[in-house]
Structure formats: structure tokens, C-alpha cells
Residue frames as a rotation matrix with the C-alpha (Angstrom) as fourth column:
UNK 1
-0.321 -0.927 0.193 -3.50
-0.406 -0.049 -0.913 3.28
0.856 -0.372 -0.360 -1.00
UNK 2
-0.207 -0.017 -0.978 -3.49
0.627 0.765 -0.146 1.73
0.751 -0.644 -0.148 2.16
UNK 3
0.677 0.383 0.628 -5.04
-0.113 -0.790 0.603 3.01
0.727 -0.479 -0.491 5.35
UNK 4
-0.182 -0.664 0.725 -2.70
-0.720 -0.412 -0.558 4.47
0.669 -0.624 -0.403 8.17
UNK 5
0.255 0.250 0.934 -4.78
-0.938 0.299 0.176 2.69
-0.235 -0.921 0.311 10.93
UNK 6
-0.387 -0.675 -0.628 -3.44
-0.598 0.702 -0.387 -0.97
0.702 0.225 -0.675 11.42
UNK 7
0.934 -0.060 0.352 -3.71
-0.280 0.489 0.826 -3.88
-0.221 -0.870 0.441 13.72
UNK 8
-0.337 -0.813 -0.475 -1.25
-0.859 0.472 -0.200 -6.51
0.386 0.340 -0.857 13.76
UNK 9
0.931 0.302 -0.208 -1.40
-0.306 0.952 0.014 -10.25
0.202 0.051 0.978 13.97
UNK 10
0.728 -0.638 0.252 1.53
0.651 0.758 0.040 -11.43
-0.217 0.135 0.967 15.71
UNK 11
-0.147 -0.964 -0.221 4.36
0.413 -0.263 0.872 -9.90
-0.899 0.037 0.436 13.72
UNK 12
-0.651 0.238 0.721 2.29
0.744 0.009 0.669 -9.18
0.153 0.971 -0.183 10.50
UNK 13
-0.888 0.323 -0.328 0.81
-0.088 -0.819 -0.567 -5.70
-0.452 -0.474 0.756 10.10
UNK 14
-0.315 0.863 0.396 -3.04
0.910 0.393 -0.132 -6.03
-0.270 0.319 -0.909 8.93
UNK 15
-0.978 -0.020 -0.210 -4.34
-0.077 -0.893 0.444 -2.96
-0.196 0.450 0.871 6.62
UNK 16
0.056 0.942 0.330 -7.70
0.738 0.183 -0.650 -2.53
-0.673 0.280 -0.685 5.18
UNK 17
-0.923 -0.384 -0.021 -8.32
0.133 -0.371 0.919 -0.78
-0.360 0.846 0.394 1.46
UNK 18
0.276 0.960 -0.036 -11.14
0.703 -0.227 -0.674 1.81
-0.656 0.161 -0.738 -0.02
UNK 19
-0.714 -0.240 0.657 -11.51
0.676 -0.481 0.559 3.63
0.182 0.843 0.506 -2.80
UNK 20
-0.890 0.359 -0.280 -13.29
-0.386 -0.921 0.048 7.00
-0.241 0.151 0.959 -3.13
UNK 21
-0.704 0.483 -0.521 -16.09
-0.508 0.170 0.844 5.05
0.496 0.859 0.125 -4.74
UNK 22
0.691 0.585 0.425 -17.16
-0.722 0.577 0.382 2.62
-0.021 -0.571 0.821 -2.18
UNK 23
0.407 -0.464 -0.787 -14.82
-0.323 0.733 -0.599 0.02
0.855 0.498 0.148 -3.00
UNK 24
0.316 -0.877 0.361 -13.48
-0.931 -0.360 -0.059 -1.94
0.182 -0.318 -0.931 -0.48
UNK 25
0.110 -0.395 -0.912 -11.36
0.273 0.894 -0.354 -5.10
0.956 -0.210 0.207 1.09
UNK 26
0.780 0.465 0.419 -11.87
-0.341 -0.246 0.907 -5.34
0.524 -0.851 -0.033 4.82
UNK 27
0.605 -0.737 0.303 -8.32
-0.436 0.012 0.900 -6.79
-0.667 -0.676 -0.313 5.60
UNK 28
0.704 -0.535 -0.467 -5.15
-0.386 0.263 -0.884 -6.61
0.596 0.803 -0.021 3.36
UNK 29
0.715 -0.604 0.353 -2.10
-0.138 0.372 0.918 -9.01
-0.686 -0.705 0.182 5.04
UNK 30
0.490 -0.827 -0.273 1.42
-0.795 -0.296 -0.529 -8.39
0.357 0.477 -0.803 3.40
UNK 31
0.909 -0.299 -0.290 3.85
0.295 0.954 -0.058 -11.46
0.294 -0.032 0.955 3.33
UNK 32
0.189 -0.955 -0.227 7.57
0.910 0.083 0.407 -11.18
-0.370 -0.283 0.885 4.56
UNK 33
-0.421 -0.738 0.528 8.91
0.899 -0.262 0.350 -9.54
-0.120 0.622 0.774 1.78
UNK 34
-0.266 0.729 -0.631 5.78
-0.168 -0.680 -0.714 -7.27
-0.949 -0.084 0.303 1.34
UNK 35
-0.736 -0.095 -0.670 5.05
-0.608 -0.340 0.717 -8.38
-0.296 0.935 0.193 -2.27
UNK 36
-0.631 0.632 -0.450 2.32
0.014 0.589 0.808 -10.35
0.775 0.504 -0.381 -2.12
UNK 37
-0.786 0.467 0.405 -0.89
-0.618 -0.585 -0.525 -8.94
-0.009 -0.663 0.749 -0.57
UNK 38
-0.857 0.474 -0.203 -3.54
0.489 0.872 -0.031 -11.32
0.162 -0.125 -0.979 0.70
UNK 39
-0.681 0.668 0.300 -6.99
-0.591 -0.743 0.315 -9.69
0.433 0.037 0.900 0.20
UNK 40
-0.726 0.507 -0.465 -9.96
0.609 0.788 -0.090 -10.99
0.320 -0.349 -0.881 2.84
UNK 41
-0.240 0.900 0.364 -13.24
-0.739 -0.413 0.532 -9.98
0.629 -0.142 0.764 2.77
UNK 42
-0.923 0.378 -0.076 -15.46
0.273 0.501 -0.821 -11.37
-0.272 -0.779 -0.565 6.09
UNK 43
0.020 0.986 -0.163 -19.28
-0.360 0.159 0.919 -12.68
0.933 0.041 0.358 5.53
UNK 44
0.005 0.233 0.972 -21.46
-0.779 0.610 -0.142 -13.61
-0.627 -0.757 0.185 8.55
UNK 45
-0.035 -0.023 0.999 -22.32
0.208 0.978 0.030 -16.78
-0.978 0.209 -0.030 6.13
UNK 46
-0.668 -0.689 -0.279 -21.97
-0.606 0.288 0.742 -17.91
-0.431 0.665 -0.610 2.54
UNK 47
0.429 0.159 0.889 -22.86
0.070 0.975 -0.209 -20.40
-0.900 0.152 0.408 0.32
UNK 48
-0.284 -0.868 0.407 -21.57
0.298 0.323 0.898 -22.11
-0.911 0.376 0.168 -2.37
UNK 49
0.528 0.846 -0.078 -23.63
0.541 -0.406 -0.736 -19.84
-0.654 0.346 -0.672 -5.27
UNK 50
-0.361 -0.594 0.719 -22.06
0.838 -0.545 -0.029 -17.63
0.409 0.592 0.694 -7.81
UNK 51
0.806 0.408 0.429 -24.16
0.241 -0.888 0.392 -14.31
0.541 -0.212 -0.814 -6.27
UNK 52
0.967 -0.216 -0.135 -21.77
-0.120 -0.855 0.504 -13.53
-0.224 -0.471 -0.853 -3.74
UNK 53
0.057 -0.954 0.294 -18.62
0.695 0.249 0.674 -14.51
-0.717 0.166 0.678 -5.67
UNK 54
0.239 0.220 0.946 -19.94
0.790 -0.610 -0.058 -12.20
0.564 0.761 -0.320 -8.22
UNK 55
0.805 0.552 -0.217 -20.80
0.516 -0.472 0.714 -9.74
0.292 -0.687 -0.665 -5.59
UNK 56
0.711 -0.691 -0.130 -17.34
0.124 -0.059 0.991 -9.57
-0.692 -0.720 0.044 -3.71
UNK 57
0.268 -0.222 0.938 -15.62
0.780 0.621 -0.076 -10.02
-0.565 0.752 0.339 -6.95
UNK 58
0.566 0.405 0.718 -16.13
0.679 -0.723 -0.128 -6.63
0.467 0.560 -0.684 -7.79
UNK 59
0.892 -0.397 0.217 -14.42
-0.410 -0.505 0.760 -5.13
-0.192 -0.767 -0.613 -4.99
UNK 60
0.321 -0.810 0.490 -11.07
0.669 0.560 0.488 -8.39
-0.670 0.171 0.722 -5.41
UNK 61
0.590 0.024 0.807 -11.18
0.787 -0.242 -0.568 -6.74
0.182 0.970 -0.161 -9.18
UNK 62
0.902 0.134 0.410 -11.08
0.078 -0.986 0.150 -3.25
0.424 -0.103 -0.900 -8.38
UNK 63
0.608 -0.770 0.194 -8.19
-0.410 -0.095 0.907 -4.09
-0.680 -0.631 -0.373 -5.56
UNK 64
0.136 -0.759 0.637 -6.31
0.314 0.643 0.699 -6.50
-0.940 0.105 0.326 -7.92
UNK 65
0.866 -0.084 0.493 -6.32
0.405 -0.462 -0.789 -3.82
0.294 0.883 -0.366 -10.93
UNK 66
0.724 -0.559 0.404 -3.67
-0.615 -0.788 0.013 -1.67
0.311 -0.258 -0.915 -8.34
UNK 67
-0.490 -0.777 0.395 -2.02
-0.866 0.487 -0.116 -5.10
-0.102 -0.399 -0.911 -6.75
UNK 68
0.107 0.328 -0.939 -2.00
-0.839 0.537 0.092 -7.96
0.534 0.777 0.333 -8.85
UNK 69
-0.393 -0.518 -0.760 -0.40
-0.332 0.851 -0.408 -10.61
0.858 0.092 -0.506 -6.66
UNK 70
-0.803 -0.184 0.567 -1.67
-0.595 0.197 -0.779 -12.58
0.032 -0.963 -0.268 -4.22
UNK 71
-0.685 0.681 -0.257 -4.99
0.728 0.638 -0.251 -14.39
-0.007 -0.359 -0.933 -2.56
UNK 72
-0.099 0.834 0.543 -8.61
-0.799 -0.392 0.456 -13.46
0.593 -0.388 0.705 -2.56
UNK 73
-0.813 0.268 -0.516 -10.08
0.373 0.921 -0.110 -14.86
0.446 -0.283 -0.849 0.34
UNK 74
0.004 0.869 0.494 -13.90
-0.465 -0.436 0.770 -14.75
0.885 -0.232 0.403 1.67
UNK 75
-0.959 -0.015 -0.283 -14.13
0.156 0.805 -0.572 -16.15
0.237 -0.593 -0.770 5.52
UNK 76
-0.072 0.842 0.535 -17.18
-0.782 -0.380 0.494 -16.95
0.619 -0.383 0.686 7.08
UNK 77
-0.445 -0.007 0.896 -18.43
-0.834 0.367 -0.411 -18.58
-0.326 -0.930 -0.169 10.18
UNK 78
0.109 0.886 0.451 -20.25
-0.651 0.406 -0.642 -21.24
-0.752 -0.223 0.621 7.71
UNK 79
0.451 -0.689 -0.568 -17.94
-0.781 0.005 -0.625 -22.16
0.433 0.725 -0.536 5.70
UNK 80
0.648 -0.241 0.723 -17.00
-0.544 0.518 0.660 -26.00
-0.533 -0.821 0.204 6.62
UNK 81
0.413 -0.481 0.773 -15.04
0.812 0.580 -0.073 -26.44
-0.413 0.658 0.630 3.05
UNK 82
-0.179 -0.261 -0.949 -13.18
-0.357 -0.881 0.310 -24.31
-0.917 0.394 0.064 1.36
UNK 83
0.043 0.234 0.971 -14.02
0.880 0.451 -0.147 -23.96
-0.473 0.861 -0.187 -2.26
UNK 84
-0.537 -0.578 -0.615 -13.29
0.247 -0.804 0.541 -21.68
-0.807 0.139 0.574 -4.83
UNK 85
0.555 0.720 0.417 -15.47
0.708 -0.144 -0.692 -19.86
-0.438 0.679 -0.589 -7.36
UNK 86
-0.447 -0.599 0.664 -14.42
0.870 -0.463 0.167 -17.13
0.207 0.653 0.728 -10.44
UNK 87
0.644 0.637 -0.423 -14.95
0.477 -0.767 -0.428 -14.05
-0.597 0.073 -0.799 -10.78
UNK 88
0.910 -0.293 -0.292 -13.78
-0.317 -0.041 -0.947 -13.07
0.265 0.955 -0.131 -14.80
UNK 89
0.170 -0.857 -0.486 -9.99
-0.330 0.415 -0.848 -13.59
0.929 0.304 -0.212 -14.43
UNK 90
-0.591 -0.378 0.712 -9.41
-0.797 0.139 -0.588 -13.57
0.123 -0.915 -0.384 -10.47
UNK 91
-0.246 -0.014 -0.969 -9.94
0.192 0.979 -0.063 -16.80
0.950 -0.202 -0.239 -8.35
UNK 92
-0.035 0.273 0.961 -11.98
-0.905 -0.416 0.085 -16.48
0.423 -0.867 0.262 -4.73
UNK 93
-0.174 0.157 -0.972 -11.44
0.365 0.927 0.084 -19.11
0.915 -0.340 -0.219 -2.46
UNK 94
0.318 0.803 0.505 -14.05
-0.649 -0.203 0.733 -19.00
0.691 -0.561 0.456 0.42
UNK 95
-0.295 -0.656 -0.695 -12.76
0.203 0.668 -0.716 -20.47
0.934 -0.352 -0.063 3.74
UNK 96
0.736 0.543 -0.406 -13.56
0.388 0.153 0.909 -20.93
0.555 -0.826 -0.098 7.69
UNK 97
0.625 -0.502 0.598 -11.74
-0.727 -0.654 0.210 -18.99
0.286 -0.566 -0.773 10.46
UNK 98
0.662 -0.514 0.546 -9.66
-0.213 0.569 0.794 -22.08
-0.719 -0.642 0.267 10.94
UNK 99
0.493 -0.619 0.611 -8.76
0.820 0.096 -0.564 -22.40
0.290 0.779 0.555 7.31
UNK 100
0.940 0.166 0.299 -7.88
0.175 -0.984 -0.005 -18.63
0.293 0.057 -0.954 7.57
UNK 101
0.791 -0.411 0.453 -5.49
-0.611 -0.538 0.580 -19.16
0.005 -0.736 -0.677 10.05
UNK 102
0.155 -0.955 0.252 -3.46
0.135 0.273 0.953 -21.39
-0.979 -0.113 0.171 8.91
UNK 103
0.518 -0.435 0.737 -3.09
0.795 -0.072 -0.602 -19.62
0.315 0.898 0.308 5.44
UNK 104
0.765 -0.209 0.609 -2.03
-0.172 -0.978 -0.120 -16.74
0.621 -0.013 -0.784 7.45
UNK 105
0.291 -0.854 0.432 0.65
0.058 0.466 0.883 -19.00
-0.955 -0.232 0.185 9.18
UNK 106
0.638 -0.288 0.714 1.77
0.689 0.629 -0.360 -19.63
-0.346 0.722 0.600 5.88
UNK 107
0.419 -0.147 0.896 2.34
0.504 -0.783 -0.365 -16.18
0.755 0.605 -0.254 4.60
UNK 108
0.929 -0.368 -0.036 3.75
-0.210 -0.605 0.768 -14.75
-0.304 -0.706 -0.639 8.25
């Protein structure tokens, strides 16, 4: 479930999600409607490798067994392309604090 504490962005409330286990996603962002939850995880840096798509991947999973729809996204401060990598069924697309922000225009 979602955690009580909040920010906001704007007009968009910003959540974070953990499981009992360790599991988590360091900022969930709900669209309009609320049906379609954007999951971002935040690296200092990156690269384009399968380790930390693997890595993170595990956590996306774990969140997108309970809520299926939406974005994974990884930002990091090194990150001057976005690019996307697998992890089994789910899609991670890795992105810069500038991409970020305007997918989260999109979805406000």
C-alpha cells in the first residue's frame, strides 16, 4: 500500500512504496484519473549495462505484480539519453532529470 507521508509536485501528489521485505520504489506519481501509477527509482549514475536493470527490476516486478499499469522509470544525473532495457516482462526506461520532467508534465 502506499505510504501516508506525501509531497506534491504542483498539483500531483508524489507517494513512495515498500514492502515488509525490503522492496521498494522511491517515488510513485498517479495520473489524473489515478489509474496509472508511474514508478521512479533515482540512481546517482547509470549506465547502459543490464546489472542495474536487472537490479532495479526486481523491485518494478515486485511493485508491478500489485499495479500493473504504468511507467518504470530510473533517473539519474548521467543519463544524457534515455534508453530502455528489460527486465523479464516489464520495460525500464532510464532517463535525465530533464527527461523526467517533462514525462511528468505529461501525466499531470
Amino acid at each position: 500500500m502506499f505510504s501516508k507521508k506525501k509531497g506534491h509536485l504542483q498539483k500531483q501528489q508524489i507517494h513512495y512504496w515498500r514492502t515488509k521485505q525490503g522492496k521498494e520504489i522511491d517515488f510513485i506519481v498517479k495520473n489524473r484519473a489515478g489509474n496509472i501509477l508511474t514508478a521512479i527509482e533515482c540512481k546517482f549514475s547509470c549506465s547502459s549495462d543490464d546489472g542495474l536493470a536487472h537490479n532495479v527490476g526486481k523491485n518494478f516486478e515486485a511493485f508491478r505484480a500489485l499495479y500493473p499499469t504504468g511507467e518504470n522509470l530510473v533517473v539519474a544525473h548521467n543519463v544524457d539519453r534515455s534508453f530502455t532495457r528489460k527486465h523479464n516482462d516489464l520495460t525500464i526506461t532510464f532517463v535525465s532529470a530533464q527527461e523526467l520532467v517533462k514525462k511528468l508534465k505529461l501525466i499531470a
